[in-house]
C-alpha positions as CSV (number, residue, x, y, z in Angstrom):
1,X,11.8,1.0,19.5
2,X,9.0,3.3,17.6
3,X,6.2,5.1,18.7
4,X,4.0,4.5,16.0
5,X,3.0,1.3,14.4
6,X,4.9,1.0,10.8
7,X,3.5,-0.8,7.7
8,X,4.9,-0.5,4.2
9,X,3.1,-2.0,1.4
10,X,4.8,-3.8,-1.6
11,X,3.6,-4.3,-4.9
12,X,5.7,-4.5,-8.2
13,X,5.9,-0.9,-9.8
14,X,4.5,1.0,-6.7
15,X,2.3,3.3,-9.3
16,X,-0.7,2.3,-8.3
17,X,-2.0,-0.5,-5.5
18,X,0.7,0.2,-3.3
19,X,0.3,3.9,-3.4
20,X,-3.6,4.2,-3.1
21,X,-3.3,1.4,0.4
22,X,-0.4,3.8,1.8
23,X,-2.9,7.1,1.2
24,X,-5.7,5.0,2.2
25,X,-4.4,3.4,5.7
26,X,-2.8,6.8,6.1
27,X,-6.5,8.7,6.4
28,X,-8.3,5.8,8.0
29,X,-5.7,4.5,10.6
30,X,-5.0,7.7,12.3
31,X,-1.7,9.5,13.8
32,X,-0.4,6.1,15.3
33,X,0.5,4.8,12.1
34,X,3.6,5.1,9.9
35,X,2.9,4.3,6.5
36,X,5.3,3.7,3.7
37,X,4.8,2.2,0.6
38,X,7.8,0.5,-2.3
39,X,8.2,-1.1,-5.2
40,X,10.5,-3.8,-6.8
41,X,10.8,-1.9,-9.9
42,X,9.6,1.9,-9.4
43,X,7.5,3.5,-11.8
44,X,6.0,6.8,-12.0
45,X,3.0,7.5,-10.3
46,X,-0.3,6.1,-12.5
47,X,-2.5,9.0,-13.7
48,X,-5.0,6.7,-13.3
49,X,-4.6,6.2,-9.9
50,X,-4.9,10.1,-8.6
51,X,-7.9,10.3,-10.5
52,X,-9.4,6.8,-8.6
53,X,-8.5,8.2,-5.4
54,X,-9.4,12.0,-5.9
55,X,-12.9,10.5,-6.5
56,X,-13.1,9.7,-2.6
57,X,-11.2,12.9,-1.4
58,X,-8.0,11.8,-1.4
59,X,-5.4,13.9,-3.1
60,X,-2.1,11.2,-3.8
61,X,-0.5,13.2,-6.8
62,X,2.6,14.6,-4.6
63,X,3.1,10.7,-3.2
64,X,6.0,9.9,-5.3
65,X,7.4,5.8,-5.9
66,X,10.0,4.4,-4.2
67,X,12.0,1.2,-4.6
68,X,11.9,-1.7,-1.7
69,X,15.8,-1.4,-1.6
70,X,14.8,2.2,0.2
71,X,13.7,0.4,3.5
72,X,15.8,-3.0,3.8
73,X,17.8,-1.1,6.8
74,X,13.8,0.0,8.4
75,X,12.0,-2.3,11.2
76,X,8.4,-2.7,10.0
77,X,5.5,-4.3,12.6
78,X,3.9,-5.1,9.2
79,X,4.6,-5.7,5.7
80,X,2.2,-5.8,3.6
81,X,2.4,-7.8,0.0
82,X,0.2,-6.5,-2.9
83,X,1.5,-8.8,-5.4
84,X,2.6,-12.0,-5.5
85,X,6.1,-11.5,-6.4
86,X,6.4,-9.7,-2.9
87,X,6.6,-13.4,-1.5
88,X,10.1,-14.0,-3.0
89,X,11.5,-10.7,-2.1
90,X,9.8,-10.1,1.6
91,X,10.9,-13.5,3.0
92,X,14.0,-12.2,4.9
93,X,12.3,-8.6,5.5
94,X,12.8,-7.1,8.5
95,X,9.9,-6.9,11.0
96,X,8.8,-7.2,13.7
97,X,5.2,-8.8,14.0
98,X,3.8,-10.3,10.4
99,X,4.0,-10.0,6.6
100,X,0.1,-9.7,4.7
101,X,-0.8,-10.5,1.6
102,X,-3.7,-9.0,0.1
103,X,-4.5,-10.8,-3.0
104,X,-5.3,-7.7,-5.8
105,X,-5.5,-7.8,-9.5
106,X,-3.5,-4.4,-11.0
107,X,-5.3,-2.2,-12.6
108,X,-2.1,-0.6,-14.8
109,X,-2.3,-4.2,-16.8
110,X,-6.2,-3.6,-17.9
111,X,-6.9,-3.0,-21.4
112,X,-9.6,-1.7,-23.3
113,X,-11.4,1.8,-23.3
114,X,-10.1,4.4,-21.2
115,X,-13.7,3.8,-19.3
116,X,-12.6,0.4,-19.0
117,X,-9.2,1.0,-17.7
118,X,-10.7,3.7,-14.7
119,X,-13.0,0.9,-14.0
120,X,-10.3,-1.3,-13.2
121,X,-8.8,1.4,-11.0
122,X,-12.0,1.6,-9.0
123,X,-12.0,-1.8,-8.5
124,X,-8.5,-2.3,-7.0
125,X,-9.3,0.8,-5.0
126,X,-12.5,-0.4,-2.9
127,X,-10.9,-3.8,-2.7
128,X,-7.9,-2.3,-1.2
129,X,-10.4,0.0,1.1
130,X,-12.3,-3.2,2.2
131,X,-8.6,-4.7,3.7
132,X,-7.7,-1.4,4.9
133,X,-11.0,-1.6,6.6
134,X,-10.9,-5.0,7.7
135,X,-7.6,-4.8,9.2
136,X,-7.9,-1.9,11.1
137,X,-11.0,-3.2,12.5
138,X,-9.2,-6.5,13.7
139,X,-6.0,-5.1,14.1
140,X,-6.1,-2.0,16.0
141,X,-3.2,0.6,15.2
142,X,-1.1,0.5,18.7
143,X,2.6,2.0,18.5
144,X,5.0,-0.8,19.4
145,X,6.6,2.2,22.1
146,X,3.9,1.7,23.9
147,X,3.6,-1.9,24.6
């Protein structure tokens, strides 16, 4: 058994959503989390993204993606799907207490203006904040160890 309460969050490339939840539960959760974050089909860290979440103080450019293979062997408390694909992949996951979904459009699939495109990234980052937010507030971070 662990100490600290683990979460990894899934989305598709883990470039963007996935990365901003993990930096963002990370500063708002405190020390008793662990927080991981993978991808189904890894893909470099979105420019985009560092510059969403360097607008609120939060550096994420040495966060680097990693593929959902990387933690099939790991006991999570949560999983938590960003995409709906994530459904398919994280039925058999292993954890121990509940797999999430937290519906969110991704922001590397907007077109238009580069204006446009940060916009998009702002979005997906305050509605990731507002789960973060929500969750923590319902679900307080308690390490499993000490149950």
């Amino acid at each position: 058994m662990h100490d600290s309460t683990r979460v990894l969050f899934v989305s598709d490339a883990n470039s963007a959503r996935s990365q901003m939840a993990e930096a963002l539960l990370r500063k708002l959760g405190g020390d008793r989390l662990e927080v991981h974050s993978a991808g189904f089909e890894p893909s470099p860290l979105h420019p985009l993204a560092v510059k969403a979440m360097a607008e609120i103080g939060i550096d994420i450019s040495s966060q680097r993606s990693k593929h959902f293979n990387d933690y099939l062997e790991t006991q999570f408390d949560y999983a938590i799907l960003l995409c709906d694909r994530g459904r398919q992949f994280c039925a058999d996951f292993p954890h121990d207490h509940a797999t999430l979904h937290w519906v969110c459009d991704d922001p590397t699939e907007a077109r238009g203006t580069e204006a446009e495109k940060m916009e998009a990234f702002r979005r997906a980052r305050e509605q990731i904040r507002g789960e973060v937010e929500q969750w923590l507030a319902t679900k307080p971070p308690e390490g499993r160890g000490s149950q």
